[in-house]
N, C-alpha and C positions, 0 to 999 in steps of 0.2 A: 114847120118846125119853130116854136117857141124859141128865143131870145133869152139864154143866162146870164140875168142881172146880178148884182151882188146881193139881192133881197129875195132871187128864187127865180123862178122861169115866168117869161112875160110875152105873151103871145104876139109875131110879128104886128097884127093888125092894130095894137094897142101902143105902139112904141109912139108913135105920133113923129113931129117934128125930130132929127138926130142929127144930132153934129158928131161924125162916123173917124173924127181921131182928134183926141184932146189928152192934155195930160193936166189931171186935177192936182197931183205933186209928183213932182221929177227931179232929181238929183244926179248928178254924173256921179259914176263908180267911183268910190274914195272920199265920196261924203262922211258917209259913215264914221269915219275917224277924228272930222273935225268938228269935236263934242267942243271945244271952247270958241271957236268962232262963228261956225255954221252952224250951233245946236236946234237941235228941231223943237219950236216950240208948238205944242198938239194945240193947247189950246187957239192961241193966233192965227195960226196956221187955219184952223178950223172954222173961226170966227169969218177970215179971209174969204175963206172957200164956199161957205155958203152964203156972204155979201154976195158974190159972182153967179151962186146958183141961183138966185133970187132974180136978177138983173135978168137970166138968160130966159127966167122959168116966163120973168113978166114978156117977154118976146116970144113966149110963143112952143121952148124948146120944151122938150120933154124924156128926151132921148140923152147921153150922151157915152160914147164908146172912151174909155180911158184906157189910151194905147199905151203907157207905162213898159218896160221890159221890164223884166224880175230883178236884173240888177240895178236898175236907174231909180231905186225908192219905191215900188211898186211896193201897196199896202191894204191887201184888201180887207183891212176892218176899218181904217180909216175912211176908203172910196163908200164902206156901208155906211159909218155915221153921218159923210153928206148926203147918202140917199138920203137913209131914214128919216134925218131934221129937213130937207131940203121938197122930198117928192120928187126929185128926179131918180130917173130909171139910169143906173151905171152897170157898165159892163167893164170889168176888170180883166185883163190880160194874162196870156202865158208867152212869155220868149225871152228872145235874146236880142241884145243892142248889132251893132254893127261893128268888125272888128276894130277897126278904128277908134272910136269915143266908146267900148264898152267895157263890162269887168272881163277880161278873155281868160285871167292869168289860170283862176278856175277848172274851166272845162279843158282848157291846152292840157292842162296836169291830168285830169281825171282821163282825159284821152289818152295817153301818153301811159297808161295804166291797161286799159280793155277797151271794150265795144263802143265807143263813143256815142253813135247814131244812137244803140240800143240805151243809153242813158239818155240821152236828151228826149227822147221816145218816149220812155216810159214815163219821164218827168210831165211832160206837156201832155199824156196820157190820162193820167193821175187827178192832175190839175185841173182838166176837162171833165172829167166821168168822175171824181171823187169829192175834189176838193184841192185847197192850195194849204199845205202844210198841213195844221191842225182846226182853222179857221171853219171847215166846211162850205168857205165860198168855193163856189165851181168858176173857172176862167167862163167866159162869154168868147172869146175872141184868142187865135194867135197869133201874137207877134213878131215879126221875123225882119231883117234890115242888113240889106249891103253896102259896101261903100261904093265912093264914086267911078271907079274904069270897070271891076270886075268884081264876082261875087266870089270871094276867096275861097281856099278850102276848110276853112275854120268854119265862113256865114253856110258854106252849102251842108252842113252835118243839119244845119237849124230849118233850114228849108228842104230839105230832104226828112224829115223828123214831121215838121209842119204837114207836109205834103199826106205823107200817110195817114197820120191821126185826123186830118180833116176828111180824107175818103173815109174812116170806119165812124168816124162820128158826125160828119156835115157839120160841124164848128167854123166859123167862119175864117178867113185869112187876112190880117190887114199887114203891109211891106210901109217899112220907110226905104225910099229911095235919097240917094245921096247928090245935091245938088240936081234934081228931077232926072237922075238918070237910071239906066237898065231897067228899067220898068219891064221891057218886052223880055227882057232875059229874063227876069225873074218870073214874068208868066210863064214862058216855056219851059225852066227847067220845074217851078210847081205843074205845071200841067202833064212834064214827061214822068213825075216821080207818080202821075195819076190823082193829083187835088182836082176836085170838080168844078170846071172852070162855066161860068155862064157870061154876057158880055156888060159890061159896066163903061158908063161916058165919064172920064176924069174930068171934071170940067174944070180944074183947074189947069191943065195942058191942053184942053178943047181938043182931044183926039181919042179913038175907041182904042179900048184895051182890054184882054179878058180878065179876067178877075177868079181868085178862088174862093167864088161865093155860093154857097148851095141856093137853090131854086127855092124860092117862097122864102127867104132870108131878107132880112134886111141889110143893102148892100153896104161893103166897106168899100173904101177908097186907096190910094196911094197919095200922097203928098212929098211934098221937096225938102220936107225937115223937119223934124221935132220943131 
């Protein structure tokens, strides 16, 4: 199964070197509003980002997954113009942050209206098999994130959503874990909702875990924090 970059499908064997969760630009929810202090400038910003992809491309890298949530600044025309100037292969994300540091106030309402799952579903659907908005990048990856004791009922609509769209499609699964915890929880409940789990070494916690990575994919990982 080829690898959806932000520049089109890129065969696992050619991914080379990946560093399997980065974020090329991130903003906590509620950025967005601070146009006078925090404004985003494209071009710096840019100029920035591929000083860095330069740096990484001369070591070696070639790969890089940009775990981004949809509402933490996630921008996949941006993530292309680092490809494109850069030569790195990015993979742009679909998900949701963790209830905690994310935009909740959104889907709480939209839920709070009808089917939830079947919205978060079709959205991470869409995004995979079509494209994200009007951009025509397709996600590579989805992202999904609980906090630290338990995975609320707000984060399980996003991993229950996750779970399924990655059995009909074999897109891969990357989790942030909060403070490196529930890892196993969140394997089992992705693997009871039926994501197709094969076995991945965290080597950052130096202990096995399964992971929802389709077979012949290039695997993701879990990490302890944005």
């Amino acid at each position: 199964m080829p690898a959806q970059t932000v520049n089109g499908p890129v065969e696992a064997s050619a991914l080379g070197v990946t560093l399997p969760h980065e974020h090329v630009i991130f903003g906590y929810p509620g950025y967005q509003g601070d146009v006078t202090l925090g404004g985003f400038d494209h071009g710096a910003v840019l100029a920035q980002c591929l000083t860095v992809a330069g740096m990484i491309r001369a070591r070696g890298v070639q790969t890089v997954v940009d775990a981004t949530p949809n509402e933490c600044g996630r921008d996949p025309l941006f993530l292309r113009e680092v490809a494109q100037q850069s030569g790195l292969n990015i993979l742009c994300s679909s998900g949701y942050y963790y209830e905690g540091e994310g935009g909740t106030a959104y889907f709480k309402f939209r839920f709070s209206l009808g089917d939830g799952f079947q919205e978060v579903y079709d959205m991470m659907l869409r995004e995979v098999t079509e494209g994200i908005g009007g951009t025509g990048i397709r996600a590579g990856v989805l992202k999904i994130a609980s906090g630290r004791d338990a995975i609320s009922p707000y984060e399980s609509v996003f991993f229950r959503a996750a779970a399924r769209v990655q059995r009909e499609t074999g897109v891969p699964i990357i989790t942030h874990t909060q403070e490196g915890r529930l890892g196993p929880q969140q394997a089992e409940m992705l693997v009871g909702e039926g994501a197709d789990p094969q076995p991945h070494r965290d080597r950052a916690h130096g202990r096995q875990h399964r992971r929802a990575v389709p077979p012949g994919h290039p695997g993701t990982r879990r990490d302890g924090g944005l």
